[in-house]
Structure formats: C-alpha cells, structure tokens
C-alpha positions as CSV (number, residue, x, y, z in Angstrom):
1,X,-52.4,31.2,-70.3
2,X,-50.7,29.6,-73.5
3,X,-47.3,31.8,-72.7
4,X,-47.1,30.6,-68.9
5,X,-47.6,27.4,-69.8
6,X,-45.3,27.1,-72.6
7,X,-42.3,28.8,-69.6
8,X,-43.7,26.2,-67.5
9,X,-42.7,23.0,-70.3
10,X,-39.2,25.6,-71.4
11,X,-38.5,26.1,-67.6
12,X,-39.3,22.4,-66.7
13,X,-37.2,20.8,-69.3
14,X,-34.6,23.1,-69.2
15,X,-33.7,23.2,-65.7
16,X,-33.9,19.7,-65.7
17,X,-31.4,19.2,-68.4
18,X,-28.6,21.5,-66.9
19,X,-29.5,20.0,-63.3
20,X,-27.9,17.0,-65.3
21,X,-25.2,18.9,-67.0
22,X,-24.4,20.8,-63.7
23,X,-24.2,17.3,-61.7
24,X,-22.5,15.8,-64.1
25,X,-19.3,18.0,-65.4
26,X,-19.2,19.8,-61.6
27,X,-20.4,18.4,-58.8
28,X,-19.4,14.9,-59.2
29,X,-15.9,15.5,-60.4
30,X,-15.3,18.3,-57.7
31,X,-16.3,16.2,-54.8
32,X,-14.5,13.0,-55.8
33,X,-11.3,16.0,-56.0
34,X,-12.1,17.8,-53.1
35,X,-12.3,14.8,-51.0
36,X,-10.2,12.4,-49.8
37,X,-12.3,10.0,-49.0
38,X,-14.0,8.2,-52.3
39,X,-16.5,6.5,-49.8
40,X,-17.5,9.8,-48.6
41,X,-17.4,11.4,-52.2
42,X,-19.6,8.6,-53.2
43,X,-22.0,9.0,-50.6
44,X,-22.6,12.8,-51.1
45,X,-23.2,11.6,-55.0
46,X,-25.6,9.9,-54.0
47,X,-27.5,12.0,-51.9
48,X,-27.3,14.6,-54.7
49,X,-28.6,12.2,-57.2
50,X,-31.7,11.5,-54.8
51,X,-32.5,15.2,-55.4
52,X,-31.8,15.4,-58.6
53,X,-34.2,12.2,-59.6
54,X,-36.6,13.6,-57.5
55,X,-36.4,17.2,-58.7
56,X,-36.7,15.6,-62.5
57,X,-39.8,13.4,-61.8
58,X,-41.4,16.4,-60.5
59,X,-40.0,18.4,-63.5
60,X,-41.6,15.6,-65.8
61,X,-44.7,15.9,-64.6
62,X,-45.0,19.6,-64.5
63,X,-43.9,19.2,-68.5
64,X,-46.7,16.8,-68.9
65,X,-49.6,18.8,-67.7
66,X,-48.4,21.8,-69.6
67,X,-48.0,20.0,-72.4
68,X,-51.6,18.2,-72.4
69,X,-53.5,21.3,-71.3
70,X,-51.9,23.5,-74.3
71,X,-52.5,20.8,-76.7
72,X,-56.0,20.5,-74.8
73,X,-56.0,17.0,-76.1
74,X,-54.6,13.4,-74.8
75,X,-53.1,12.6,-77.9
76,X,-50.2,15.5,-77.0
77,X,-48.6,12.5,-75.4
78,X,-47.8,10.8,-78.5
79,X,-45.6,14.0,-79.8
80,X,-42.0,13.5,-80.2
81,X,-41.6,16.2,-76.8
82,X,-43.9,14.0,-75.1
83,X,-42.4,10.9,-75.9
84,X,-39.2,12.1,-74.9
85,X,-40.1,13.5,-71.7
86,X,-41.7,10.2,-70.5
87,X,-38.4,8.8,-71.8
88,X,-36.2,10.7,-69.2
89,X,-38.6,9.9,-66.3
90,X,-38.3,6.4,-67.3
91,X,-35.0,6.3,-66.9
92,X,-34.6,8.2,-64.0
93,X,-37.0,6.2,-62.2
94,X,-35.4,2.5,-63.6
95,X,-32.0,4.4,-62.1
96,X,-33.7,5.9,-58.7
97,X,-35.8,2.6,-57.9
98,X,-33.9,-0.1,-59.3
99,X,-30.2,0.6,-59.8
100,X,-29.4,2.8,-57.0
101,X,-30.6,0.5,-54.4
102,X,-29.1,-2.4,-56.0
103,X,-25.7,-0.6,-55.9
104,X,-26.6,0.6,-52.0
105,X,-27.0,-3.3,-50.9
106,X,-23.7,-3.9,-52.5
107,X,-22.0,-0.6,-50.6
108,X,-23.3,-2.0,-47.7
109,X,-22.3,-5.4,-48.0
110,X,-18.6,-4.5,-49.5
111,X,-18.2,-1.7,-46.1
112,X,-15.6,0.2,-48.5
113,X,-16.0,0.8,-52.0
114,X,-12.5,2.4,-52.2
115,X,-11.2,-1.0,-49.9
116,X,-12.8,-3.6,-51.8
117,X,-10.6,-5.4,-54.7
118,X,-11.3,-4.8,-58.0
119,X,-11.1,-8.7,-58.4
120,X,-14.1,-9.0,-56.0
121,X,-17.5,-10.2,-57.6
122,X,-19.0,-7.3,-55.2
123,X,-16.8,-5.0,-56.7
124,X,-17.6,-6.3,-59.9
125,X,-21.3,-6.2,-59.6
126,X,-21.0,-2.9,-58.2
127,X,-18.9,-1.2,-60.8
128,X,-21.6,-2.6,-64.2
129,X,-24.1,-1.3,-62.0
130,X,-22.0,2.1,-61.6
131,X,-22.0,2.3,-65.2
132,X,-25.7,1.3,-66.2
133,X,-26.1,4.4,-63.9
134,X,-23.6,6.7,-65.8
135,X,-25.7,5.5,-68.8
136,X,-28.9,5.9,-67.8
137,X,-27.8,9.7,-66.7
138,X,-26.4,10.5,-70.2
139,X,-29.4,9.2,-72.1
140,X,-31.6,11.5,-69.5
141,X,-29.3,14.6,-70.7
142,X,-29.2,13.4,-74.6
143,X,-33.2,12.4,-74.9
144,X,-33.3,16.1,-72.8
145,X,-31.7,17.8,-75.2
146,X,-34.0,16.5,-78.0
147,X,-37.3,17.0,-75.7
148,X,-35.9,20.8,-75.5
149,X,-35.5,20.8,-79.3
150,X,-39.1,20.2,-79.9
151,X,-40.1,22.1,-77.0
152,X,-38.2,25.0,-78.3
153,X,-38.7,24.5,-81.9
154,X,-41.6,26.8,-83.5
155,X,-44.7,25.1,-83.8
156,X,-46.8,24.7,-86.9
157,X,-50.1,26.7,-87.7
C-alpha cells in the first residue's frame, strides 16, 4: 500500500507541475501564434486554464490524502510537501475564483480585448489582473517544484 500511495503523491504532483509547464511554454504561446484573433486565443486560454485549475484542485487533494494516510497522522499536513501543496491549491483557487472572473467581467464589458486602448482604465484593470494571473501560475509551478522535491527526496528512518 505505501508504494501506491507514494505514485499516487509522485503522480499527483508531478503531472500537475508539467500540466503547468506544458500550458505555459506551449499551449499558450502556440495559440496566441496560431491564431489571428487574440480575442479568440484568449478565450481558448481560458477555457484551458478552467481545466487545468480544476485538474490541479483535484490533483491537490489526491496528494493530500496520500500524504496523511502514509504518514497515518494529521500532523503530515504541517510537512514542508504538505505545506507546499496547500500552497498551490491556494493559489489556484484565489486565480480560478477570484481573478479570472474579475478579468471575465472586464472582457465582457471592454467587447474586444485586442480593440480596447491600452490607455483605457478597463484595459488597465484588465492587464494588472492578467499579470497577478501570470504570477499566481508561476508561483503554482515554483512552490510545485519544491513540493516535488520533498516529495521525491528520500525520507528519513
């Protein structure tokens, strides 16, 4: 049971991560290429970031219970893995639930992104929001990559 619990925390965490690095450094930049449209690349972007939050919440809490039952004790949740994991769901729900549908009432308001001076306070608005998002994604990939450290790390008799 320990070993298919322990792939269940290495699969979790790891497929989360390169969920991330995969969205990040292909998807994005290939659809904002591949299309003409920015609106339209946007909008797939943000359909594929719906899954991808969702995919990691559920990731987070298959971690979790891994986690807890192999440690068979609540205190697990104060390990540096642990802490890091609840971390990344933190901010992928702050960026599901509070950013994205800050930046969607905007979208709709403004009609076109890709239309909508620069100098507008919309524009504005939407563009710090854009980037809390971008920041809130990279600190879900860096905090990953230190929750897969201890995860992968040897643990101590």
């Amino acid at each position: 049971m320990t070993n298919i619990l322990r792939f269940v925390q290495v699969f979790a965490i790891g497929t989360w991560v390169g969920s991330i690095i995969f969205f990040s450094f292909v998807v994005a930049p290939s659809l904002f290429t591949a299309l003409g449209n920015r609106d339209d690349a946007g909008a797939v972007v943000r359909l594929s970031l719906f899954g991808m939050h969702h995919y990691g919440v559920v990731m987070a809490i298959l971690y979790l219970i891994a986690g807890v039952w192999l440690a068979r004790s609540a205190r697990w949740f104060i390990s540096p893995a642990a802490i890091a994991v609840i971390l990344m769901l933190a901010f992928t729900v702050a960026s599901q639930y509070v950013v994205i549908p800050r930046m969607d009432a905007l979208r709709t308001q403004m009609g076109s992104i890709a239309a909508t001076p620069a100098e507008s306070p919309l524009r504005k608005e939407f563009d710090h929001l854009h980037g809390v998002s971008v920041d809130l994604e990279a600190g879900v990939l860096f905090v990953g990559m230190i929750a897969i450290y201890f995860t992968a790390r040897k643990e101590r008799a």
